[in-house]
Backbone as numpy.savetxt, mean C-alpha at the origin, in Angstrom:
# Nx Ny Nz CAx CAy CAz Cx Cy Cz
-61.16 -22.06 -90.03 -61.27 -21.42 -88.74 -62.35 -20.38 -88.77
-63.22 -20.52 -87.15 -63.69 -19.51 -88.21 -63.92 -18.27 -86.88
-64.16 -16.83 -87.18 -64.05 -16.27 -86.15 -64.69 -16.67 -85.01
-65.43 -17.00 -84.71 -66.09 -17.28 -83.20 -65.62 -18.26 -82.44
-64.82 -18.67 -83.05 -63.91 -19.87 -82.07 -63.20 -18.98 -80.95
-63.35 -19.51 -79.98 -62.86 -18.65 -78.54 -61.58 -18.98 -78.03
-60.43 -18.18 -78.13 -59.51 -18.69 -77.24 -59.43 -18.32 -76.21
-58.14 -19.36 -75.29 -58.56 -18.95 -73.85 -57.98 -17.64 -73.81
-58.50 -16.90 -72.71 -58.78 -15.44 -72.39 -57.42 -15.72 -70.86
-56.56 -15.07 -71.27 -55.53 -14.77 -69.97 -56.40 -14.45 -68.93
-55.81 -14.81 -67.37 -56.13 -14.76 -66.04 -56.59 -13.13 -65.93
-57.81 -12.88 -65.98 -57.66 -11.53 -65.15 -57.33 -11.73 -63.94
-56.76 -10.20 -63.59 -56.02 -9.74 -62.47 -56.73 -8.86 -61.53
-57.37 -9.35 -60.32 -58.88 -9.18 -59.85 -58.32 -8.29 -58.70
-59.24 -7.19 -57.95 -58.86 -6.60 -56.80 -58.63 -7.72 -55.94
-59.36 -8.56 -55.30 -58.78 -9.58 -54.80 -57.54 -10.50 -54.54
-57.20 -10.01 -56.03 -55.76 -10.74 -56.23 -54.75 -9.83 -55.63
-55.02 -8.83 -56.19 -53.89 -7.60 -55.23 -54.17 -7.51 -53.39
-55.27 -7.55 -53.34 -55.38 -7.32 -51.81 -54.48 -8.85 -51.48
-54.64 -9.96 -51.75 -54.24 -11.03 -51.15 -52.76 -10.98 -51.28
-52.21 -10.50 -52.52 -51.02 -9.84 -52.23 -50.11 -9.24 -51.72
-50.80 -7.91 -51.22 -50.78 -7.23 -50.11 -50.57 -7.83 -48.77
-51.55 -8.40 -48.71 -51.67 -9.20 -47.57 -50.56 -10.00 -47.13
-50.08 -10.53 -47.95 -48.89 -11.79 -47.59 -47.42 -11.11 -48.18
-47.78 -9.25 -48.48 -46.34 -8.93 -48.01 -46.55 -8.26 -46.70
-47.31 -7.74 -46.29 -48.01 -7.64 -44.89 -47.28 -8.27 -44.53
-47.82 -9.77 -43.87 -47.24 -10.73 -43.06 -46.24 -10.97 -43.18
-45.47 -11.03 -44.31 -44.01 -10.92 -44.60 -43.03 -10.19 -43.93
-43.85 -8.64 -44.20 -42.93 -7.77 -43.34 -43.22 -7.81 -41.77
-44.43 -8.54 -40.92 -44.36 -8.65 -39.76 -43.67 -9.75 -39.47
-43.22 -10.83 -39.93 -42.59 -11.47 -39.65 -41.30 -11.19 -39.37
-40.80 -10.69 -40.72 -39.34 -9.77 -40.54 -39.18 -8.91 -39.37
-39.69 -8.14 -39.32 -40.19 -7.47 -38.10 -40.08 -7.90 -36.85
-40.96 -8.74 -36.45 -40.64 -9.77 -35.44 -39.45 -10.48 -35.08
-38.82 -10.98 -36.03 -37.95 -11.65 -36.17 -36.64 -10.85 -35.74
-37.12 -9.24 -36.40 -35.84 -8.63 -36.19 -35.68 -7.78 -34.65
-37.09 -7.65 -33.88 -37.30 -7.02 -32.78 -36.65 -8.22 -31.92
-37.15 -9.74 -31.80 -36.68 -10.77 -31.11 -35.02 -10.58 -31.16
-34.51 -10.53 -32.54 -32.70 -10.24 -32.68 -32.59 -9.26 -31.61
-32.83 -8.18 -31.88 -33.05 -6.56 -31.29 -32.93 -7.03 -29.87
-34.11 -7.31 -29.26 -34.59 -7.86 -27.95 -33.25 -8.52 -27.29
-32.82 -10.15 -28.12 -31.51 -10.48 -27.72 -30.48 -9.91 -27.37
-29.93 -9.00 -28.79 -28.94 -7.84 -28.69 -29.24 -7.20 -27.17
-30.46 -6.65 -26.68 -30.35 -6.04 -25.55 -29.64 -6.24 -24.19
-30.77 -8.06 -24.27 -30.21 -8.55 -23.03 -29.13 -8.85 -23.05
-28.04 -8.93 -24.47 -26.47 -9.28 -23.80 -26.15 -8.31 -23.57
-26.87 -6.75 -24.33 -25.69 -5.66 -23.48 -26.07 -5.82 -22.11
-27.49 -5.71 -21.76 -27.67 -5.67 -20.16 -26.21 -6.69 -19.87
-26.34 -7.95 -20.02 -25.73 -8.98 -19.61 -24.19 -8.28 -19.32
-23.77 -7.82 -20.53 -22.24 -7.48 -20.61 -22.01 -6.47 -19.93
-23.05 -5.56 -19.59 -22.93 -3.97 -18.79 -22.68 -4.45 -17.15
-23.78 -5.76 -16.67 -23.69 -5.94 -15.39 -22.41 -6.46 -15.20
-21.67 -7.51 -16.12 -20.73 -8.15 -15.93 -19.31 -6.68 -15.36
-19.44 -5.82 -16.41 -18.62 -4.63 -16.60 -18.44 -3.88 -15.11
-20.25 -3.55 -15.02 -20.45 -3.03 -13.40 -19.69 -3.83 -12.06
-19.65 -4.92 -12.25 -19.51 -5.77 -10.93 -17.70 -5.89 -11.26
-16.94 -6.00 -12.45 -15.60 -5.60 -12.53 -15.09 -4.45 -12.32
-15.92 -3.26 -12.63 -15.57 -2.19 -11.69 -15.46 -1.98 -10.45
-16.78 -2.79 -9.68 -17.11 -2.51 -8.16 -15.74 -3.47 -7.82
-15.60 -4.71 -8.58 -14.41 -5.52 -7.57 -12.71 -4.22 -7.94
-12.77 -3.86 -9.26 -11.51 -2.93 -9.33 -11.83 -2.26 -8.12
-12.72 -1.17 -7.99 -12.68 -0.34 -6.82 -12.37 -1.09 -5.03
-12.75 -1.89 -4.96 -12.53 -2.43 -3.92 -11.27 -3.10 -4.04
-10.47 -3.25 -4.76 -8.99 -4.21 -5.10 -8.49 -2.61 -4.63
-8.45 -1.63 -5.53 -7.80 -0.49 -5.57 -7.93 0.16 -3.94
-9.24 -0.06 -3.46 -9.21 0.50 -1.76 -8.17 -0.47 -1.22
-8.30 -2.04 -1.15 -7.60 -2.65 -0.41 -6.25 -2.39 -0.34
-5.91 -2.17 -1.56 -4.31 -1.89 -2.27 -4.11 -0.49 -1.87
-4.96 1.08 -1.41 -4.67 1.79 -0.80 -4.46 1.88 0.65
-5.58 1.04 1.06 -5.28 1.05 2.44 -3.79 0.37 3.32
-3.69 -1.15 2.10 -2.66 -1.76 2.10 -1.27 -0.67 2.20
-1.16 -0.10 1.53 0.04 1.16 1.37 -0.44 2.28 2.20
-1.51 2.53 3.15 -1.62 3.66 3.97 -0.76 3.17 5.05
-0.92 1.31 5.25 -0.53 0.75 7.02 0.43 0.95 6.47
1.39 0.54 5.07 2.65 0.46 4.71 3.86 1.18 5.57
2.86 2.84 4.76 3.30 3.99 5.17 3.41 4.53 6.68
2.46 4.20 7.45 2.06 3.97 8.47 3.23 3.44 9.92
3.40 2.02 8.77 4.22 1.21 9.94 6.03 1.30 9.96
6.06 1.91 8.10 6.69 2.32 8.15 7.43 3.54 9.01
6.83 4.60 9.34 6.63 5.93 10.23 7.13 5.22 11.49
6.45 4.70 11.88 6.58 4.08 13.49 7.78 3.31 13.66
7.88 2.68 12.28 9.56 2.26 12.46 10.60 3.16 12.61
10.57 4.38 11.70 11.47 5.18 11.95 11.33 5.84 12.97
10.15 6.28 13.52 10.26 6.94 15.17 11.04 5.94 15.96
10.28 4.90 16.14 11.33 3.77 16.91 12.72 4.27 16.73
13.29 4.00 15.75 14.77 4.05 15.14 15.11 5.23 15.88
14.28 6.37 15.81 15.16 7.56 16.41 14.96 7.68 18.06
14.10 6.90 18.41 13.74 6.59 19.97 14.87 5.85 20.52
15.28 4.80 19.42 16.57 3.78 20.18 17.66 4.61 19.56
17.67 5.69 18.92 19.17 6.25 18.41 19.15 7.04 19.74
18.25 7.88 20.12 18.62 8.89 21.21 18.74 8.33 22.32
18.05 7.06 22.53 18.87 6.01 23.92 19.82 5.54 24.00
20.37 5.26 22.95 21.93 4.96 22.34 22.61 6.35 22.85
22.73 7.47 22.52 23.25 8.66 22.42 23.43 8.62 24.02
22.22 8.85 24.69 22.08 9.00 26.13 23.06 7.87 26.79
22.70 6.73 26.54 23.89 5.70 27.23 25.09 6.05 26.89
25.37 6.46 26.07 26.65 6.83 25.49 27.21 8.12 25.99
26.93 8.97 25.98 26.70 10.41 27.23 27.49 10.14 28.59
26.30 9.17 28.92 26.57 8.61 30.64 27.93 7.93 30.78
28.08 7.18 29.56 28.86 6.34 29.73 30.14 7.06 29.94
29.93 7.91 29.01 31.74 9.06 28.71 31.45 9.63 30.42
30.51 10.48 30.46 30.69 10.97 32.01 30.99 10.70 32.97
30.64 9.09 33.05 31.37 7.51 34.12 32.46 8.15 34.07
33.01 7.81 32.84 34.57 7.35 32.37 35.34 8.76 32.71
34.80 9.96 32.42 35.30 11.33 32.69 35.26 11.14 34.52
34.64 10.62 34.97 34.81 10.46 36.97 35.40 9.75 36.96
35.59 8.68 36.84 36.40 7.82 36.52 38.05 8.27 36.59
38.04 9.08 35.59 39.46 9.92 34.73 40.09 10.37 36.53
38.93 11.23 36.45 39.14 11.83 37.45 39.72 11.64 38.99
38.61 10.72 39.26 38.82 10.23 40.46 40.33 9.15 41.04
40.51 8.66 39.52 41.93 8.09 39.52 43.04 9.34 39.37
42.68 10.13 39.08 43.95 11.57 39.40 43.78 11.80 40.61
42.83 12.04 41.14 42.69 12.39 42.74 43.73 10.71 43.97
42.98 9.91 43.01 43.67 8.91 43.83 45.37 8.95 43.51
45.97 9.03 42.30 47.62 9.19 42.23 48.02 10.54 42.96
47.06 11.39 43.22 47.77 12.74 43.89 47.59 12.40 45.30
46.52 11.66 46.00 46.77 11.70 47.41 47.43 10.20 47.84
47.87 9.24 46.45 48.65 8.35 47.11 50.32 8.87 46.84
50.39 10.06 46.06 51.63 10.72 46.02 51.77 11.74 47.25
50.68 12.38 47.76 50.85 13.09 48.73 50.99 11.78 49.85
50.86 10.76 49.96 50.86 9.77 50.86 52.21 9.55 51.07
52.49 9.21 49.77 54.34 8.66 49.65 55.18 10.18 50.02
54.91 10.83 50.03 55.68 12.30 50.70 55.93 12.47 51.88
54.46 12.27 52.90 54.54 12.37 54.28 55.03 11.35 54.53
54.77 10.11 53.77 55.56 8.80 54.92 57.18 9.33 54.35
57.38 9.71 53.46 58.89 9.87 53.29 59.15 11.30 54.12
58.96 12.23 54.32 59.03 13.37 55.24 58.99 12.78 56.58
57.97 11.84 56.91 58.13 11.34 58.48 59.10 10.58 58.41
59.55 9.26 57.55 60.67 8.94 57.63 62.02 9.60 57.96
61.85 11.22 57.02 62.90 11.61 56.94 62.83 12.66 58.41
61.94 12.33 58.88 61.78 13.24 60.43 61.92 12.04 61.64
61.78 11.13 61.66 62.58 10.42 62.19 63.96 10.10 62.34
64.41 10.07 61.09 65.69 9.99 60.89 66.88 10.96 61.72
65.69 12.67 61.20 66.49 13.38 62.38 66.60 13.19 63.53
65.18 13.14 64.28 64.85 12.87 65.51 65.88 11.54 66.32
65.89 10.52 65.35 66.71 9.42 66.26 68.61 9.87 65.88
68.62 11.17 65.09 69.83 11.74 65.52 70.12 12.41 66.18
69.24 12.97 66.30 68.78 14.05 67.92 69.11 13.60 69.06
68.09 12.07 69.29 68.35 11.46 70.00 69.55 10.85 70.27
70.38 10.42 69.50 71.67 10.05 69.44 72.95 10.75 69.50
72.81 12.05 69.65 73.71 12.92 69.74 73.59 13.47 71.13
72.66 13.87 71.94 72.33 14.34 73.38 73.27 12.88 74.16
């Protein structure tokens, strides 16, 4: 062997080689990047997506919840008017009922007036009877 025999000489490792290196972790990380802004991006539009969905279940709650108040305002409402009614036909009740006793109190009445002047009736015809009676002894004795 003898010294000047040449072996091969390992790859140098050239600026070139590092820049190209560089380079394609560069692109590496824009890819990632990209890749992860597009995820990102997605992620967004479902919250948009899920926020509008959220918004428009609120707006219908709020409008369920008006209907369902207003629903229980007429409730309350018609309820009220029922019970005025109720006390409108209780105090017409009361009033007929009033009148009715007051009838019945003339009524009372007027049938006492009638047994006293058909008793004062039965008196005089019995007093005239009994004045006849004298009279046609009157007559019968002259």
């Amino acid at each position: 062997h003898s010294p000047a025999a040449v072996t091969p000489s390992p790859m140098k490792h050239t600026h070139d080689d590092d820049l190209k290196l560089l380079f394609a972790n560069i692109e590496s990380l824009h890819e990632n990047l990209t890749r992860r802004e597009k995820d990102i991006t997605t992620q967004e539009a479902d919250l948009l997506t899920a926020q509008l969905h959220s918004n428009r279940l609120a707006t219908k709650l709020e409008q369920d919840e008006a209907e369902l108040n207003e629903a229980r305002n007429n409730a309350a409402l018609r309820s009220l008017e029922l019970d005025q009614r109720e006390q409108l036909l209780n105090l017409e009740i009361d009033r007929r009922e009033q009148r009715l006793n007051q009838q019945e109190q003339l009524l009372k009445l007027k049938e006492a007036q009638l047994l006293q002047l058909e008793q004062s009736l039965y008196d005089r015809a019995k007093q005239l009877a009994s004045n006849v009676c004298i009279n046609s002894n009157i007559v019968a004795t002259d």
